[in-house]
Structure formats: C-alpha cells, structure tokens
N, C-alpha and C positions, 0 to 999 in steps of 0.2 A: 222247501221253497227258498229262492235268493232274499237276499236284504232289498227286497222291494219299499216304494213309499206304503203302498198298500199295508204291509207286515208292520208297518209301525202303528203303535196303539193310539187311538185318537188323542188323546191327553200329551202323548209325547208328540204329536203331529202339529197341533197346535201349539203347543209351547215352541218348540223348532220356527214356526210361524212368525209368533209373537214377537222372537227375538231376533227373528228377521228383518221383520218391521221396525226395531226397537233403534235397532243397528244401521238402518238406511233414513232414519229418523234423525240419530244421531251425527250422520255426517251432514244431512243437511243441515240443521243446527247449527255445528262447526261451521259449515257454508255459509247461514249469516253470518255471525258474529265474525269471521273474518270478512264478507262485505263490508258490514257497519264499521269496522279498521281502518280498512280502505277511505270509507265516503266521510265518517270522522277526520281521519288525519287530511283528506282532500280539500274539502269543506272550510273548518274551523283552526287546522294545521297542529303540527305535533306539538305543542304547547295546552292544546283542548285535549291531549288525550288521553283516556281517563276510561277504568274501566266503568263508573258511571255514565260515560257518555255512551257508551260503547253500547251497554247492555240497553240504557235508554233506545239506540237508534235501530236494535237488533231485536227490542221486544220480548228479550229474557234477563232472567234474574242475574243477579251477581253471583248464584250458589252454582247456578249453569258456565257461566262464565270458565269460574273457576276449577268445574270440571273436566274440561278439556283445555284449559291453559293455567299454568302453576301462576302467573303473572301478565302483565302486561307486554313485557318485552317479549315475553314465548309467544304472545300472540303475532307480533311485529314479526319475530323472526321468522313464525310460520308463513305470513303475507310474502314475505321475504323469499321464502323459499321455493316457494310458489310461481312465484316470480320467474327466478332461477332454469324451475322444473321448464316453464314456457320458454325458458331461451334453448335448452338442451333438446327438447320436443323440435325444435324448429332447425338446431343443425343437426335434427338427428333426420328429420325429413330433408335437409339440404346434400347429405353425406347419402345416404341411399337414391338421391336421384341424381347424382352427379354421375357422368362416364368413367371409368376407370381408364387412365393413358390419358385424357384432357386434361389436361394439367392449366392451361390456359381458359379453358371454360370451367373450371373448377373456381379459378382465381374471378373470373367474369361473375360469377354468381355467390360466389361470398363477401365480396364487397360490399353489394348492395343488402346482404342480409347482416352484415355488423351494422351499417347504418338504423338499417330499421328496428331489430333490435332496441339502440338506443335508444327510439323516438319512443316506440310503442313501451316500452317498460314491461309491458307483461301487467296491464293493472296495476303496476306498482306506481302510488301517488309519489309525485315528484317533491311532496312538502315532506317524505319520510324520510329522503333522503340531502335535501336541498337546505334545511335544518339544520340537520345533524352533521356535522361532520366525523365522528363516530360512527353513526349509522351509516352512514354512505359509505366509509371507508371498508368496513365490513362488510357491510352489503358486497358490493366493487371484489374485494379480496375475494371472496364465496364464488362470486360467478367468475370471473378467470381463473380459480383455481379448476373448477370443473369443468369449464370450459375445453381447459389446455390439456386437461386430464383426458376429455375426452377425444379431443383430435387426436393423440399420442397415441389411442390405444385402438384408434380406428385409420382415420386420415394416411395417418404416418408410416403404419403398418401397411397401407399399401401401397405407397411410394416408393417404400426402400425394398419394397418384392419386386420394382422394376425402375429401379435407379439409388442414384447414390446420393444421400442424404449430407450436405455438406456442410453439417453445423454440429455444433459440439452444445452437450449441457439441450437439447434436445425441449425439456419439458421445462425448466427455465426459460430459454428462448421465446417456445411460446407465450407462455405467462408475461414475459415482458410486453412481446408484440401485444397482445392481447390486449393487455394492461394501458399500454399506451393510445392504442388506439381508440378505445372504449374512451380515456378520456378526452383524445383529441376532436373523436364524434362528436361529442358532448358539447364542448366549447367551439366547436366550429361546422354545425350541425350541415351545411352546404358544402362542403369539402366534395368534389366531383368524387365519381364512385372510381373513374380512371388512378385519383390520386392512390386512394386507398387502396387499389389493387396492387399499384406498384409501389409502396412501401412495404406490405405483405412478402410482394414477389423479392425484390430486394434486400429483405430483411434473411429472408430464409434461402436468397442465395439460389432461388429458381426464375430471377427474370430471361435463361438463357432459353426458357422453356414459351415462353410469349414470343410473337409478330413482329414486336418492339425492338428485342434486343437478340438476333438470333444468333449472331456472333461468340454469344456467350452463354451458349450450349455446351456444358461438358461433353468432350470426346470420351463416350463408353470404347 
C-alpha cells in the first residue's frame, strides 16, 4: 500500500496533528504581539515602547516575547517589514493588471498608487517612524530599495523587450525617483496624481510616450 494518512500509526498521526496546531498557534501569537507593537508605539509612541508594554497589551509573557523576537528592535523591524511586504503585494497586483504597450496607462495608474501607498503605510504607525529619524531612514532605505529592485527585474524587462530604455545606472535611477518621490508624497500629500506622473515620466525620459508630449517620442 502507498504512504497513505491512513498507513500512519495513530500516535504519529496525532503528534503530526499536535504540531500543526502548535505551529498555526504560534504564528498567530507572533500575530499579536506584533499588533500590540503596532497599537503600543500608535497609542503611547516610541518612547512607551517596551517589551513590558508590549506583552502587557498582547496578553503574553516576556519568555513568549522573546521567543519569537531576540529584542525589541527585531520586533520593529519585523512590523516593518511587514509593512514593506504590503507595498510589494500591491505593485505586484499593479504590475500584472497593467497592459503591456500602455505605457501611458501604466504611468496613469501608478501615480495614484505611490500616493496611496504613502497614506495607508501598510499599518505601519506613523509615530515608528515620525520619531525616529533612524528608524524612518531605514525604514524609507528598505522599501525603495525593493521597490526599484523590483520594477528592474519585472517593469523594465518589459519595456526594453519593446523599446529603448534611455537611462543609464538603470536601478539607481529608480532608487532615486522612488526615493524622492516617497518623500515629496510625504510632505506634500495633495500633490495632483497628473504631477506625479509626469515627474516619473520625465525622470525616466518616457514623457514621449504620453498625450502630452508626443513630439518627444523616440524615432524606432
């Protein structure tokens, strides 16, 4: 007979079980305790935060705590990353609904998603970052770095499989756009989504490719 469940001896079926449960137990766990990160540093701000508060607000021990984060800051940087994961999830759903050849609705629809981006944070409390200026810088460095990383190795690849890519230093470039942008969102949170497109488009030397500016379409 195959390695059926059946074939397994009840004792090892159960344990298998046990430790299934042990294991979906354990992320949500993790799952509070970085809520309580969240609603601590939101709440009371980085200055309150403390892995006593934490575990206070999350209804487990210090010994738990410690389990799943060597420190305070891994816990941050995990909120953090997290963070991160929800901006990459969302131009990773932006990137597979775009047209391929729209280059101009490409540009239409990611304007308005660096904006929101900004607002929404991903959960991420504005006092983690708003604080710190370490932390924010870091923060900030993390997500444009994978950001640009990832446009470069999706975006871009399929641009230059039907046009010519007219910027040099490629994955720098975007880091800077990226970089800049993120903070100009920031500080001028009403910025028309039209602006934003056309500093993107500009920057990267495709405004020839828009309504706007057709004149300055490279001749293939």
């Amino acid at each position: 007979m195959g390695d059926t469940y059946a074939d397994i001896p009840v004792a090892d079926a159960t344990l298998a079980s046990d430790s299934a449960a042990k294991r979906l137990t354990g992320d949500e766990r993790r799952r509070e305790i970085l809520d309580a990160v969240r609603t601590v540093s939101s709440e009371l701000g980085v200055s309150h935060l403390s892995v006593s508060a934490v575990t206070k607000r999350a209804g487990c021990t210090r010994s738990l705590f410690y389990h799943y984060f060597a420190d305070m800051d891994a816990a941050v940087t995990a909120v953090m990353d997290e963070a991160i994961d929800g901006f990459i999830s969302e131009l990773e759903q932006w990137n597979a609904s775009r047209t391929v050849g729209d280059i101009e609705g490409a540009l239409d629809t990611v304007a308005p998603l660096f904006k929101r981006l900004v607002a929404s944070g991903h959960e991420l409390p504005s006092t983690l970052t708003s604080s710190s200026g370490a932390l924010y810088g870091g923060f900030l460095h993390n997500v444009v770095q994978r950001v640009a990383q990832y446009i470069c190795d999706t975006t871009v690849v399929d641009f230059v499989a039907h046009h010519e890519l007219r910027i040099d230093h490629v994955y720098e470039t975007f880091y800077t756009l990226i970089m800049g942008l993120l903070m100009y969102i920031r500080t001028h949170p009403d910025v028309p989504d039209e602006t934003v497109k056309e500093i993107i488009a500009s920057t990267l030397h495709i405004e020839g490719y828009t309504a706007k500016y057709p004149e300055r379409k490279p001749q293939n």
